[in-house]
NUVEXPA-851052 format. One record per residue: residue in three letters; x, y, z of N, C-alpha, C, CB in turn. Coordinates in steps of 0.02 Angstrom, whole numbers, plus 50000, padded with zeros to 5 digits. Glycine has a CB too. Layout:
residues N
{nufi=ALA | n.xx=X | n.yy=Y | n.zz=Z | ca.xx=X | ca.yy=Y | ca.zz=Z | c.xx=X | c.yy=Y | c.zz=Z | cb.xx=X | cb.yy=Y | cb.zz=Z}
...
END
This chain:
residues 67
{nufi=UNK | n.xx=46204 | n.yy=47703 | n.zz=44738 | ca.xx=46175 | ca.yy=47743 | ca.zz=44791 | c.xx=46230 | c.yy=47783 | c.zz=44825 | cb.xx=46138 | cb.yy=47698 | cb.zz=44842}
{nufi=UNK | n.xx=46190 | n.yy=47843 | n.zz=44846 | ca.xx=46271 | ca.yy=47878 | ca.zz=44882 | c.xx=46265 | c.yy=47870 | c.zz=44952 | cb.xx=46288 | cb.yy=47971 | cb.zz=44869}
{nufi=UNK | n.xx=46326 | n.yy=47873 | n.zz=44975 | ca.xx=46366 | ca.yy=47853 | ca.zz=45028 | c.xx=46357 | c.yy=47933 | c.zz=45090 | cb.xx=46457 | cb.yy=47833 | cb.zz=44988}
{nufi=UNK | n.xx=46310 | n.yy=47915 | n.zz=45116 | ca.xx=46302 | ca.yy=47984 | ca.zz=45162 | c.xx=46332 | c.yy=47996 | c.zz=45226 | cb.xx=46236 | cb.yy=47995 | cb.zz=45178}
{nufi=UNK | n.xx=46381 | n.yy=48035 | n.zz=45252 | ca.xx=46404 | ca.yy=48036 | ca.zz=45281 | c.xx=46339 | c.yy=48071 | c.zz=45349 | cb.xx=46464 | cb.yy=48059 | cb.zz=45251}
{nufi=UNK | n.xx=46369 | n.yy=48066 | n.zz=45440 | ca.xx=46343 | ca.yy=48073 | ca.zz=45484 | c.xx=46317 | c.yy=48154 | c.zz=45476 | cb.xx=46384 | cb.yy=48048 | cb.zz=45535}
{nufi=UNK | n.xx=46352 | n.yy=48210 | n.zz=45453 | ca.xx=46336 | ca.yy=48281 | ca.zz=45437 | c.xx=46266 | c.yy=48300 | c.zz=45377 | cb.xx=46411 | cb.yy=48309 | cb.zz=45406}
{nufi=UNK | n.xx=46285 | n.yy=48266 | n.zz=45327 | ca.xx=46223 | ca.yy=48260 | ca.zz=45277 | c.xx=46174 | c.yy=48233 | c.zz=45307 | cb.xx=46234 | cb.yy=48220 | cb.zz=45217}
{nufi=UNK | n.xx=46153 | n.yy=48168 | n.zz=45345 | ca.xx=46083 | ca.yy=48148 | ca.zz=45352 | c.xx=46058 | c.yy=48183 | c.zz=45425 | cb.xx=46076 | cb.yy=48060 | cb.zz=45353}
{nufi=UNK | n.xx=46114 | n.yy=48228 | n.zz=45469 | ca.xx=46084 | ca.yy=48273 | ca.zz=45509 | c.xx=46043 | c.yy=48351 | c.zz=45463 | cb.xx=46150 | cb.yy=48291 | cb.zz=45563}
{nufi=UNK | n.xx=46079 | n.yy=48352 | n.zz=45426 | ca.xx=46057 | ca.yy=48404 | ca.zz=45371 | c.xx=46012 | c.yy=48382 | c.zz=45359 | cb.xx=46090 | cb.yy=48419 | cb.zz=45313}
{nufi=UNK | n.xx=45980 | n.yy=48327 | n.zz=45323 | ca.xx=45922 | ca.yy=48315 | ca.zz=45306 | c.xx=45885 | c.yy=48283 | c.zz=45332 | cb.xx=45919 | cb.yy=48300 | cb.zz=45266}
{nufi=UNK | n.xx=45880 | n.yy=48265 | n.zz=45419 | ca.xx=45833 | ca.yy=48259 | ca.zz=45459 | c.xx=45809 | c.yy=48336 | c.zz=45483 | cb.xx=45857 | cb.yy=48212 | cb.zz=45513}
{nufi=UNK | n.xx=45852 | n.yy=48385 | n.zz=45490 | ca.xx=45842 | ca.yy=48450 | ca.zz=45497 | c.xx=45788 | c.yy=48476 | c.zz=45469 | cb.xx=45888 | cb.yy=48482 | cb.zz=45479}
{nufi=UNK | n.xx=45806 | n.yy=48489 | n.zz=45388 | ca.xx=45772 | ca.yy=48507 | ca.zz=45333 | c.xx=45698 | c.yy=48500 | c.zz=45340 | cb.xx=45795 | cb.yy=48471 | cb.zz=45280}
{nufi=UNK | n.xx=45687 | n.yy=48429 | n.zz=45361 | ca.xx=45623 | ca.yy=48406 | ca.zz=45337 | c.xx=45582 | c.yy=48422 | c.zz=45418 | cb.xx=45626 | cb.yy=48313 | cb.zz=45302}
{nufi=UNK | n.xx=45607 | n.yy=48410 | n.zz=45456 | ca.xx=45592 | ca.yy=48433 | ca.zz=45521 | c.xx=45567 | c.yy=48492 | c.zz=45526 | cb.xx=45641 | cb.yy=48432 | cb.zz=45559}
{nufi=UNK | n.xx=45601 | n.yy=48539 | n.zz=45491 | ca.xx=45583 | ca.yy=48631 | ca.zz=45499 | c.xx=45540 | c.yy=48616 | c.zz=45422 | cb.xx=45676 | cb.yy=48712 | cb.zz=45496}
{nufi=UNK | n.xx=45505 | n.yy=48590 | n.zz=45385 | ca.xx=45488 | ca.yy=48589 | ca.zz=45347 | c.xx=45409 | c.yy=48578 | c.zz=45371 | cb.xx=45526 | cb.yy=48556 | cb.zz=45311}
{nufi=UNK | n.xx=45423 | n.yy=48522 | n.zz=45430 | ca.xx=45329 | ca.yy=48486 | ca.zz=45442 | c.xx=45326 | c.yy=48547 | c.zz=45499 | cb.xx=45308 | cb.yy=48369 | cb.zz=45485}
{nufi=UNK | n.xx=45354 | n.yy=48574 | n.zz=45523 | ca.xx=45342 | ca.yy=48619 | ca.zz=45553 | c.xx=45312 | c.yy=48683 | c.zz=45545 | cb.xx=45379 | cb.yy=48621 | cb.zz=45568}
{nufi=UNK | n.xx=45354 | n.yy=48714 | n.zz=45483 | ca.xx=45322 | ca.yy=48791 | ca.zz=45432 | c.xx=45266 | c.yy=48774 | c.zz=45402 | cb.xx=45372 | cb.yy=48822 | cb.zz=45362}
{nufi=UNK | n.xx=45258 | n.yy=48697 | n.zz=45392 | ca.xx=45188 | ca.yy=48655 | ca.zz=45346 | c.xx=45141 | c.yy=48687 | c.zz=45390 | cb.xx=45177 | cb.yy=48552 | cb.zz=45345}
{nufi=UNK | n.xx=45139 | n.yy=48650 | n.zz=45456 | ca.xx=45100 | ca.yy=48659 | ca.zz=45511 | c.xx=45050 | c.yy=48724 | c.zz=45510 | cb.xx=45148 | cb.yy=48663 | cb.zz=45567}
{nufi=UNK | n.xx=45127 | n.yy=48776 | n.zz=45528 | ca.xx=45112 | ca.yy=48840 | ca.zz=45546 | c.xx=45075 | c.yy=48877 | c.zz=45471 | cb.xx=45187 | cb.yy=48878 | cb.zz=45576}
{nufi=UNK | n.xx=45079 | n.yy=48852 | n.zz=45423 | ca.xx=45071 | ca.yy=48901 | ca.zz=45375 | c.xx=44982 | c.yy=48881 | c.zz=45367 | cb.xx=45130 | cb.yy=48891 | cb.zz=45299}
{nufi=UNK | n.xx=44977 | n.yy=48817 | n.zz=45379 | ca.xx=44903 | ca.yy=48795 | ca.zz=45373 | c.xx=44880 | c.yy=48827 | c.zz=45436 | cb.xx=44889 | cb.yy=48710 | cb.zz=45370}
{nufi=UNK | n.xx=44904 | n.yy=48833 | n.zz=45501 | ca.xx=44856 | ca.yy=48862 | ca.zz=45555 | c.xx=44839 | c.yy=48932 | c.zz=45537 | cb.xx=44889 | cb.yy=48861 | cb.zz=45630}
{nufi=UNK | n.xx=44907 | n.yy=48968 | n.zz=45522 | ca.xx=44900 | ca.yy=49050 | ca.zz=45507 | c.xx=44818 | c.yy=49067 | c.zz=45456 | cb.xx=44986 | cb.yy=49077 | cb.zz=45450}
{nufi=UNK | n.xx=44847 | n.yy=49015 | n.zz=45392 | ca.xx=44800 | ca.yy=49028 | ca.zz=45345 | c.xx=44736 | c.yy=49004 | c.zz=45339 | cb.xx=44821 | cb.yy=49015 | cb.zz=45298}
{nufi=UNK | n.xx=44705 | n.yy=48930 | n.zz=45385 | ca.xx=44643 | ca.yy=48931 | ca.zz=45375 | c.xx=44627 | c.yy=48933 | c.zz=45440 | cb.xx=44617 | cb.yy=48883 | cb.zz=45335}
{nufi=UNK | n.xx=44682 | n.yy=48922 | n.zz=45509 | ca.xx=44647 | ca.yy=48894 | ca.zz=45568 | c.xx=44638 | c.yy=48851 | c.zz=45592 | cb.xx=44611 | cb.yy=48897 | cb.zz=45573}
{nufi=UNK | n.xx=44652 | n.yy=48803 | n.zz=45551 | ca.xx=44638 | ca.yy=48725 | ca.zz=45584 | c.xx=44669 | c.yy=48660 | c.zz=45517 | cb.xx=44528 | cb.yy=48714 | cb.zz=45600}
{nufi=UNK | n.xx=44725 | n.yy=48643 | n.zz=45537 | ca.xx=44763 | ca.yy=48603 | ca.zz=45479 | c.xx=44734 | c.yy=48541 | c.zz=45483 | cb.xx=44845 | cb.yy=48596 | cb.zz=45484}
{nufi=UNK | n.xx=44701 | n.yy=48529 | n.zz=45518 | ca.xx=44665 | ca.yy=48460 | ca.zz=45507 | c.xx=44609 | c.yy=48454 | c.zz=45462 | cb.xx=44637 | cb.yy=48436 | cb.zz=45568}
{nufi=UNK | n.xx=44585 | n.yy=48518 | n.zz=45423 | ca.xx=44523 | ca.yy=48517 | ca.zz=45392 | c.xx=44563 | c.yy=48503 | c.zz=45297 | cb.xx=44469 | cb.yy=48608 | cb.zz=45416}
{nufi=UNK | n.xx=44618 | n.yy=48479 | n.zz=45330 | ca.xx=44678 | ca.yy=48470 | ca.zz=45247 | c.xx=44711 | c.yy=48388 | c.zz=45247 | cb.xx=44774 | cb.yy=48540 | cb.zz=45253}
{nufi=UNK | n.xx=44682 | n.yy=48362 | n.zz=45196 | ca.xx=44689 | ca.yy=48294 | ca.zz=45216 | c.xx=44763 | c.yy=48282 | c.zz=45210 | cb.xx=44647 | cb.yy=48246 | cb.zz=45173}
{nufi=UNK | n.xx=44802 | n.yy=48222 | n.zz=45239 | ca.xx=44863 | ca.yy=48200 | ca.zz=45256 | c.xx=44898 | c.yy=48192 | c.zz=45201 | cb.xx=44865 | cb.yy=48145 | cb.zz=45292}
{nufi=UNK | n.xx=44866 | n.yy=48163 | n.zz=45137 | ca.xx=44914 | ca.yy=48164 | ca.zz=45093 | c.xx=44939 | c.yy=48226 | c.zz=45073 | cb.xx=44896 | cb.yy=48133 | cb.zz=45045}
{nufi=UNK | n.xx=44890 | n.yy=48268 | n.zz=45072 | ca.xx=44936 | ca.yy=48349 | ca.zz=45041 | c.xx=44968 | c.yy=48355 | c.zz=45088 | cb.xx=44899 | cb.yy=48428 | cb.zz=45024}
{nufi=UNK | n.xx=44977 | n.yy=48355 | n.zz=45162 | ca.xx=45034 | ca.yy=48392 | ca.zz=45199 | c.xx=45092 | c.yy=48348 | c.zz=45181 | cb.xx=45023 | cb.yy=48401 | cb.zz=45285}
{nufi=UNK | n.xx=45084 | n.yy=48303 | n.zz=45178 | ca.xx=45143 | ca.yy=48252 | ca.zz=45175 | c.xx=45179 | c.yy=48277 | c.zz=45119 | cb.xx=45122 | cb.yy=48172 | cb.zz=45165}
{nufi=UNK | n.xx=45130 | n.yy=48278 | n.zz=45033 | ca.xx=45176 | ca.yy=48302 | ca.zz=44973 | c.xx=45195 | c.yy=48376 | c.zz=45004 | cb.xx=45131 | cb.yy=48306 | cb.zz=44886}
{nufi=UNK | n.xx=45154 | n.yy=48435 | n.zz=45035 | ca.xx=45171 | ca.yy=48485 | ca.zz=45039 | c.xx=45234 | c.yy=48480 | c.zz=45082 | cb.xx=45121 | cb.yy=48521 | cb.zz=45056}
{nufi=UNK | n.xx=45256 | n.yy=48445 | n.zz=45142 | ca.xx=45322 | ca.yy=48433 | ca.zz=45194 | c.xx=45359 | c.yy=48407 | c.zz=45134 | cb.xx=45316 | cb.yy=48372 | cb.zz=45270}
{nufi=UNK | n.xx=45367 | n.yy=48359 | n.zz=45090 | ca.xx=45438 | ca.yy=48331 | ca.zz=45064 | c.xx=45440 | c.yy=48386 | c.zz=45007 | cb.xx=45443 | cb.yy=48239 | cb.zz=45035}
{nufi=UNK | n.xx=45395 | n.yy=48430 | n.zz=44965 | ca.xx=45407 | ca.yy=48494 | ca.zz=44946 | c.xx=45428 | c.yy=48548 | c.zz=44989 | cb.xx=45359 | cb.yy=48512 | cb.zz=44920}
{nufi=UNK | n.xx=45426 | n.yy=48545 | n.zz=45027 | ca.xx=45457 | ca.yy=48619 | ca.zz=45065 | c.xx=45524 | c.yy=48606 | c.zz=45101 | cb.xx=45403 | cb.yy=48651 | cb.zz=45130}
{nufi=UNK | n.xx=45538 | n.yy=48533 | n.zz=45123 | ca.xx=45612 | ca.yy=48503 | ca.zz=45151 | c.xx=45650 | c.yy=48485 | c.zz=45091 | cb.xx=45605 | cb.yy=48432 | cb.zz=45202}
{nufi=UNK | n.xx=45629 | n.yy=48477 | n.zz=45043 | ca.xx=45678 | ca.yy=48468 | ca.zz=44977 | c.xx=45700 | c.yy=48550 | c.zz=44957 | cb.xx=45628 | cb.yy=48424 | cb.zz=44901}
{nufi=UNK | n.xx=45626 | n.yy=48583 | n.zz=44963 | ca.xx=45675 | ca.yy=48665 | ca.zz=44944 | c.xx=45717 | c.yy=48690 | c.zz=44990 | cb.xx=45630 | cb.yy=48735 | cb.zz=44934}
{nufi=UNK | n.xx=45712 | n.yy=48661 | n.zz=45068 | ca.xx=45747 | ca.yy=48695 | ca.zz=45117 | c.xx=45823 | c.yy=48635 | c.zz=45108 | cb.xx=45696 | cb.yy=48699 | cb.zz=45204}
{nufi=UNK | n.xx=45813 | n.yy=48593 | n.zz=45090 | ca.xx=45880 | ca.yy=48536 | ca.zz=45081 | c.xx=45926 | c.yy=48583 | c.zz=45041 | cb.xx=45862 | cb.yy=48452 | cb.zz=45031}
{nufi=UNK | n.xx=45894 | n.yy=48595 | n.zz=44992 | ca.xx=45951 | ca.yy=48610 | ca.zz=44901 | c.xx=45963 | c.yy=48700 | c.zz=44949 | cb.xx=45873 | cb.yy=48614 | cb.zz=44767}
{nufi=UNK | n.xx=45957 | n.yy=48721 | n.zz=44962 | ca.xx=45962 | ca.yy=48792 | ca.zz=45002 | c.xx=46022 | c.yy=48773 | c.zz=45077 | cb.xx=45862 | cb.yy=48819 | cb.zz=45034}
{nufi=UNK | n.xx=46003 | n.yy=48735 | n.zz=45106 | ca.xx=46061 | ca.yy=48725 | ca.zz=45171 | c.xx=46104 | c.yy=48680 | c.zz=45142 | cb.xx=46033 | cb.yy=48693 | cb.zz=45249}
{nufi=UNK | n.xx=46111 | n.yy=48644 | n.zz=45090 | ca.xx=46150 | ca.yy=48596 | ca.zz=45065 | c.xx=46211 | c.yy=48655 | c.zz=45034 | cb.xx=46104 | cb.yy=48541 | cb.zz=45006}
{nufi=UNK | n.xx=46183 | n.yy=48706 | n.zz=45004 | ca.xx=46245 | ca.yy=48759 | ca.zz=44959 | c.xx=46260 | c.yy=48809 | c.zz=45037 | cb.xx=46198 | cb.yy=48827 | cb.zz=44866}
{nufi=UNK | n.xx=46223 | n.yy=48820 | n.zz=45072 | ca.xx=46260 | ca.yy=48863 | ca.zz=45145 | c.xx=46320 | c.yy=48793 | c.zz=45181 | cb.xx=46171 | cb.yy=48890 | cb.zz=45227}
{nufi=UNK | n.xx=46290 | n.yy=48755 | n.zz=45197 | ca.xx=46315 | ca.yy=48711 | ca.zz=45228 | c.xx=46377 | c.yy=48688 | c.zz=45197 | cb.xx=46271 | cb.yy=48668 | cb.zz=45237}
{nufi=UNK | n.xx=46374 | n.yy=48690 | n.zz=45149 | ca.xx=46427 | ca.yy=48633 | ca.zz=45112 | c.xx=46426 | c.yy=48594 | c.zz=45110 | cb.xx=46474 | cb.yy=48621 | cb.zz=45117}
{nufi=UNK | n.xx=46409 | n.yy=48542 | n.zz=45123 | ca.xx=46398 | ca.yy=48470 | ca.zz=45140 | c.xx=46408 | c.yy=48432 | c.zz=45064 | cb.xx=46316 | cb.yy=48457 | cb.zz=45176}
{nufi=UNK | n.xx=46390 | n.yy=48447 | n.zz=45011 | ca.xx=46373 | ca.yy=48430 | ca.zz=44962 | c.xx=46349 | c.yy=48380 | c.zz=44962 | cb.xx=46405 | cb.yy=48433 | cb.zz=44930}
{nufi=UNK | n.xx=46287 | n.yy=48366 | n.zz=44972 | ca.xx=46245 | ca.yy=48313 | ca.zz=44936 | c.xx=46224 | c.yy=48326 | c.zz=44889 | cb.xx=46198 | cb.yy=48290 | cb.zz=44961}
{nufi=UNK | n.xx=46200 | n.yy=48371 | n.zz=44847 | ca.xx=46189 | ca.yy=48393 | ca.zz=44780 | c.xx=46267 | c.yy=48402 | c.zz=44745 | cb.xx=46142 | cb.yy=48465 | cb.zz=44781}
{nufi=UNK | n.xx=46294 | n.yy=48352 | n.zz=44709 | ca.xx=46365 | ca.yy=48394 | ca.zz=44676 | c.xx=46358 | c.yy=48394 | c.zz=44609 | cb.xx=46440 | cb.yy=48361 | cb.zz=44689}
END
């Protein structure tokens, strides 16, 4: 298992944070009401959209958790 330093798991509390967030907003924009979308898809849709925003601030950041 790797050894994550205090900078990486702020990175990836970040990530996923701005992730359930754009989830949020993208379901209100587009139907109006994100509750009419059951929990399991937001959930796969949040750890899909904080994993693409991880591997993206992971190469700005440097951090390397992907090496």
């Amino acid at each position: 298992m790797l050894k994550l330093n205090a900078k990486q798991w702020v990175l990836i509390a970040v990530c996923f944070a701005v992730a359930a967030v754009v989830n949020y907003l993208i379901w209100l924009i587009a139907m109006g009401n994100p509750s009419e979308i059951s929990a399991f898809y937001h959930v796969l849709n949040t750890l899909c959209l904080g994993s693409a925003f991880l591997v993206v601030a992971d190469r700005f950041m440097k951090t390397q958790i992907y090496r």
